[in-house]
C-alpha positions as CSV (number, residue, x, y, z in Angstrom):
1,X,114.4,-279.1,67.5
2,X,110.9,-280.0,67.0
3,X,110.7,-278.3,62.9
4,X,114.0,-280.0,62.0
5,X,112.0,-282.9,63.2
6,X,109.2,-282.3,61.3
7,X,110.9,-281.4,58.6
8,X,112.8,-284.6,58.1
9,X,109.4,-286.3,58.7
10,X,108.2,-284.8,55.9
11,X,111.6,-285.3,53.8
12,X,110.7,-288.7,54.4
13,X,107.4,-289.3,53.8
14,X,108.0,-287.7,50.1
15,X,110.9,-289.4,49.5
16,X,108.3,-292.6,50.2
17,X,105.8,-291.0,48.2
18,X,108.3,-290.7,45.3
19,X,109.6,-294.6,45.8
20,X,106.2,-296.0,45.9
21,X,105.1,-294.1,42.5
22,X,108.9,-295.5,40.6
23,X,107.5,-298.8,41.9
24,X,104.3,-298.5,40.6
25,X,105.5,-297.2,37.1
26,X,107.6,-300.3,36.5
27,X,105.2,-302.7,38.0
28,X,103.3,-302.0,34.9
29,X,105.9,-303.7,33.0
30,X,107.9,-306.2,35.0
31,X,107.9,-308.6,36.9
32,X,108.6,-307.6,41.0
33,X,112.0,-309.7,40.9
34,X,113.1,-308.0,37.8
35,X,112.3,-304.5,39.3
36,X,114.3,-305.2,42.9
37,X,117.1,-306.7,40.4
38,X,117.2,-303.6,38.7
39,X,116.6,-301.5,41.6
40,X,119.9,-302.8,43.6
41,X,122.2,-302.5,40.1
42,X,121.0,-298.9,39.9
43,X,121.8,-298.5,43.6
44,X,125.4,-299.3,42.4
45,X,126.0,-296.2,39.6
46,X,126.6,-292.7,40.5
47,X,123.7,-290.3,41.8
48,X,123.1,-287.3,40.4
49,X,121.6,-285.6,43.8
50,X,120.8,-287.4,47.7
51,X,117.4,-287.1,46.7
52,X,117.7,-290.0,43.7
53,X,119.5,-291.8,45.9
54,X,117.0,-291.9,49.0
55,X,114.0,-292.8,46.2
56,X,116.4,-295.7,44.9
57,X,117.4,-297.0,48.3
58,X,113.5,-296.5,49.6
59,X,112.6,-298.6,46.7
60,X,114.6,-301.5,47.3
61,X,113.4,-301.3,51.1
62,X,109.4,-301.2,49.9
63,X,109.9,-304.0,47.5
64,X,111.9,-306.4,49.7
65,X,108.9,-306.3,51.7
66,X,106.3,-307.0,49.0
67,X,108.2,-310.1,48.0
């Protein structure tokens, strides 16, 4: 029980890792309302793997707290 739990720990953390890095790339370019806008339509299309999905859905949850 305790390495599934680390495991997902980790799972997590890199998923984070991968959402704050996305963030930072378009920060470079637009504005934070414009990325969260974009962020939540591109929560809407298709995934191509859970992993995508997690980094788009961790996004949204990092930048509704910057804002």
């Amino acid at each position: 029980m305790k390495s599934y739990l680390d495991m997902r720990s980790r799972d997590e953390a890199v998923i984070t890792q991968k959402a704050r890095r996305y963030i930072e790339e378009l920060q470079c370019h637009h504005s934070d309302r414009f990325i969260l806008e974009k962020l939540r339509v591109r929560s809407y299309n298709t995934f191509t793997s859970v992993e995508e999905k997690a980094v788009t859905l961790k996004a949204i949850e990092i930048m509704k707290g910057m804002l």
